[in-house]
N, C-alpha and C positions, 0 to 999 in steps of 0.2 A: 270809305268809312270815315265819318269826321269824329275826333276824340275828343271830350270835353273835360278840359279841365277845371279842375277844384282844387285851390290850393287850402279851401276849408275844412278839408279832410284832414292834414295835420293837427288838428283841432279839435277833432272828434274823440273820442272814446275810446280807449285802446279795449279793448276785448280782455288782455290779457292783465289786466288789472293797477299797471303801471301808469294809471294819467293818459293824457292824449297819447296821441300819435307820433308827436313830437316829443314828449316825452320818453317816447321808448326810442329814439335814435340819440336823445341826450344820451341815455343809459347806455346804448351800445356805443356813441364813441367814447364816455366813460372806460367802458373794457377796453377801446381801441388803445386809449392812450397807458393807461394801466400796463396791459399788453407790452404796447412797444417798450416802453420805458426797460421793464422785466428785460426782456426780450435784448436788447440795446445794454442795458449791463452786463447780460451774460455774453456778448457778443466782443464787448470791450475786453472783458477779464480773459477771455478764452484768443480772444483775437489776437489780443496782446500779448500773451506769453507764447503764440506758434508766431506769431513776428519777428519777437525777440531769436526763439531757436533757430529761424533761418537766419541769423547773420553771425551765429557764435560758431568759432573758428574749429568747428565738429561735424565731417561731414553725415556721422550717422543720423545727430541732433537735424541737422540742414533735411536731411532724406526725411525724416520723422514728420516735421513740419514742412515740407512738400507734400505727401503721402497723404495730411490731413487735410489740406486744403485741396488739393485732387478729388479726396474722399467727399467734401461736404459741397463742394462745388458745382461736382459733376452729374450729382443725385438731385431731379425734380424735389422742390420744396413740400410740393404733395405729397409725393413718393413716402420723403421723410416723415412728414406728418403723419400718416398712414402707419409706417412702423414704428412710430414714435407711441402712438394712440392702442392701434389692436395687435401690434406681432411682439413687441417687448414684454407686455407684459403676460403674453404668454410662455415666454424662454426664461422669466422669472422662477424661482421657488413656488410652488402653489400658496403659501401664506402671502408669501409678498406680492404676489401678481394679485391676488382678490383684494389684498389693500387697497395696493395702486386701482383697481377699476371701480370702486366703490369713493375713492376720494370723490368729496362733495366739488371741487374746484378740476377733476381729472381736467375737461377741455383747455380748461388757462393754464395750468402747470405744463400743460403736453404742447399747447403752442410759446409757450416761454422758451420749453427748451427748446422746441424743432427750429422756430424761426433765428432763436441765437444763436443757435448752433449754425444752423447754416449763414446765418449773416459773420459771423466769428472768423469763415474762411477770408471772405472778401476784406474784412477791418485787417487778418492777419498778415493781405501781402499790401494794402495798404500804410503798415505801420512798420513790417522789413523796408518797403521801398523810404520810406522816410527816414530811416536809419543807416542806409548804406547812402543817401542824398548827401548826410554829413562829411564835412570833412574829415579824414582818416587824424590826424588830429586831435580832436576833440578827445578818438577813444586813449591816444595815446600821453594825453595831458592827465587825464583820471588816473591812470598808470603811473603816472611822473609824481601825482601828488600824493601816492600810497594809497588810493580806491580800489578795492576789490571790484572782480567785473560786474557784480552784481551792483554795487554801490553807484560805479557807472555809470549803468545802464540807469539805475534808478535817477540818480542825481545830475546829471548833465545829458547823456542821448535822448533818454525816452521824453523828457520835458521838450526839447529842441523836436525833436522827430513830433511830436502831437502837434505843434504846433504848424510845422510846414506842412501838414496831411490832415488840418484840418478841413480844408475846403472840401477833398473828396470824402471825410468821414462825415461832411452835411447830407450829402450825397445819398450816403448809405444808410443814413440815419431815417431820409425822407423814403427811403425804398423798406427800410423795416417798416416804418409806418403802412406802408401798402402793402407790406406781405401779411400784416395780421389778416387782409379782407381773407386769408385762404383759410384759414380756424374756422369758420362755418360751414366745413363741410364735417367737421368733430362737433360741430355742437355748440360751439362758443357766440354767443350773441353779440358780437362786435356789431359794428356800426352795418357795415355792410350786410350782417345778416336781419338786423333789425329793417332793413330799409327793405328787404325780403321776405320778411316775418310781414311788413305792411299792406306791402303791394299783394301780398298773399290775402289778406282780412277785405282789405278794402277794393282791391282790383283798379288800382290808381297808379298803375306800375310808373309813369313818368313822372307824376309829383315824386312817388320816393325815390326811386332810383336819383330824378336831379335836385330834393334835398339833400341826398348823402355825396352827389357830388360837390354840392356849395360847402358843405361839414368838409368834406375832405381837404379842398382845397383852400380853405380859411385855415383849418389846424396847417398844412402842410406850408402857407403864406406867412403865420406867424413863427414856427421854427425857422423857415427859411431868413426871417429878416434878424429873429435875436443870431442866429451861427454867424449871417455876414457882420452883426455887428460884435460879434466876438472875436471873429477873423480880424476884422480892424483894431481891435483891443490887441489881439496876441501874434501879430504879423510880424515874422521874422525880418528883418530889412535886408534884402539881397537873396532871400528864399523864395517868397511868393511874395505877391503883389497885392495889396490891399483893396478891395473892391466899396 
């Protein structure tokens, strides 16, 4: 069976009212990036504060933040998304669970949280191991100059530890970006579902599937070059190596 391709199908008429063809996968990596970003903040805030409590000198604090990264780690991203989506909001209050499933944005909100949340474990032992990388020093210099350990952590480790664990938070950052493809099994019209929604209309499954992989890999080309070039901007001398 010889397949013929048409790449003038990107160019056609989306059916669903949004412009071409091409137009509807702009729109869906619009959500993509949307998405990750969402996604990637909560992943920072959350990540960072169960980093922090594995290395403060508690060991129920240290178990706590073991526990959650165990918890979010060890659970399929699906899995999450799935109870994120239809089983929370049914162990809600009955007002508040028909909120939640009637929100006009439900699918984005519900992979904002499921993906951050689960990316949050991996940033959290990302950003402990950059902090116990420090010289024991550093925490006892903050100490010396009358810094509370929060002051610390804020003003001298956490600054120093971002910066030596930047290279693997690129990392993770390019993998939030490829976990959003999974929010189209809730609904969410990311890029990858768009390029689904295509090959579905027009039955040109190889034009879309390998325009969203050129989309993909151009977005994920350009994060990757501005982080190494931030890397060289904010390279510790004697911690990591400047690429």
């Amino acid at each position: 069976m010889n397949y013929h391709w048409d790449w003038g199908v990107l160019w056609a008429a989306s059916p669903e009212g949004v412009g071409t063809y091409f137009d509807m996968l702009m729109n869906g990596l619009r959500w993509t990036i949307v998405t990750s970003l969402c996604a990637w903040a909560v992943a920072l805030v959350f990540g960072s504060a169960i980093g922090v409590l594995r290395t403060l000198p508690h060991k129920g604090l240290v178990l706590l933040g073991d526990a959650y990264i165990e918890l979010f780690r060890n659970i399929p991203l699906l899995v999450q998304l799935f109870l994120w989506f239809f089983v929370i909001p049914e162990l809600l209050p009955h007002d508040w669970g028909v909120w939640v499933k009637q929100l006009r944005l439900g699918p984005f909100y519900t992979a904002v949280v499921a993906i951050g949340l689960y990316m949050s474990a991996r940033v959290a032992t990302q950003v402990s191991a950059g902090i116990l990388a420090l010289p024991k020093g550093q925490r006892m210099a903050g100490t010396a100059i009358g810094l509370t350990p929060a002051q610390t952590y804020r003003y001298i480790l956490l600054p120093m530890a971002y910066r030596i664990v930047l290279p693997p938070l690129t990392s993770e950052f390019l993998n939030t970006i490829k976990n959003t493809s999974v929010a189209l099994t809730i609904g969410l019209m990311e890029l990858t579902a768009s390029a689904r929604s295509m090959q579905e209309f027009t039955f040109h499954v190889f034009e879309a599937f390998t325009a969203a992989t050129v989309i993909y890999l151009a977005l994920n080309a350009v994060v990757t070059i501005g982080m190494r070039a931030l890397e060289r901007r904010l390279a510790v001398p004697g911690f990591n190596a400047a690429r």
